[in-house]
N, C-alpha and C positions, 0 to 999 in steps of 0.2 A: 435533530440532525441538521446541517449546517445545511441550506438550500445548494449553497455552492458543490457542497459532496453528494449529497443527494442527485441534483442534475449531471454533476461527474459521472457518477452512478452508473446512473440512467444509460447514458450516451455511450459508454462502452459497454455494459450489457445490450444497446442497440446494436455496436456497433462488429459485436465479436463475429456475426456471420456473415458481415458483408464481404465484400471483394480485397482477396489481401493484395490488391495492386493498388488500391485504391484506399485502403486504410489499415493506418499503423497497428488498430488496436487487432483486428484482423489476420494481420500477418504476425505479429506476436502471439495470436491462440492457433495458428498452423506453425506456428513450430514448436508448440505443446507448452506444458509446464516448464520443462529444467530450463528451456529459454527466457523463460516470465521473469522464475526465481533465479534468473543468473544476473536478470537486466536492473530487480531490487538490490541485489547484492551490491552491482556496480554503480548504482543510484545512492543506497545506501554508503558505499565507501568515499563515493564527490561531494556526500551532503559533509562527512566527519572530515574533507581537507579541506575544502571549505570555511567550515568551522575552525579550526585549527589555523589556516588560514587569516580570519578576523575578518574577512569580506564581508560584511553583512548583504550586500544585493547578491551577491555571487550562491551565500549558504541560503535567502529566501529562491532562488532561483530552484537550487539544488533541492532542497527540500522540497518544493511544488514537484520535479520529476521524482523524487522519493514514493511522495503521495501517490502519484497519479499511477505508478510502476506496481505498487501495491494493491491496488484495486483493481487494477489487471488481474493480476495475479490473486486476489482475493476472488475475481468472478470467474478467473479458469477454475476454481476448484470448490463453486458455487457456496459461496461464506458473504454470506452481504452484510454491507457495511452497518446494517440495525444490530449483525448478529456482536459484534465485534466491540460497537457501546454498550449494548447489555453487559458484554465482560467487565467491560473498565466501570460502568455501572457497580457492576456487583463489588468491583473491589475497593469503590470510592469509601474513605473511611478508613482504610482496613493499611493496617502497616506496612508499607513495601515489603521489611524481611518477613512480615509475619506472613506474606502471601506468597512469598517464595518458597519459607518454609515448608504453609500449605502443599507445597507444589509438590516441592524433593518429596512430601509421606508419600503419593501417591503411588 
């Protein structure tokens, strides 16, 4: 895992029960989930105009608050980022549609 994500990690599972006046990560886990995943979404929709866009500093910008927004949100609902390469792990090799396929049997 990448030290840079790892220590990202770290710092906001440090950081989730400290003072939400005092830190963002904080105050994004009092106001629960559908706040985390609303703030990914919004994160996610600036990295694709961005993109779209052709900015390249603008969509590395955009993309770093993607990441970061995700990992929020991946540790409000306790899913750590080891759990998350094991998946992409597992599916290294393996056909995109055939692993989508995989997905729809289920």
């Amino acid at each position: 895992m990448s030290d840079t994500l790892a220590n990202l990690e770290a710092t906001i599972a440090a950081r989730r029960a400290a003072d939400p006046s005092t830190s963002y990560v904080a105050k994004l886990h009092a106001k629960g989930v559908g706040k985390i995943a609303q703030k990914v979404g919004e994160e996610a929709t600036e990295t694709v105009i961005a993109a779209l866009a052709g900015d390249r500093r603008e969509l590395v910008g955009e993309a770093a608050d993607l990441i970061f927004h995700l990992l929020v949100l991946l540790s409000a609902k306790d899913v750590s980022l080891a759990e998350v390469l094991a998946e992409l792990d597992r599916r290294e090799g393996v056909s995109g549609i055939a692993e989508k396929a995989s997905r729809e049997a289920d």
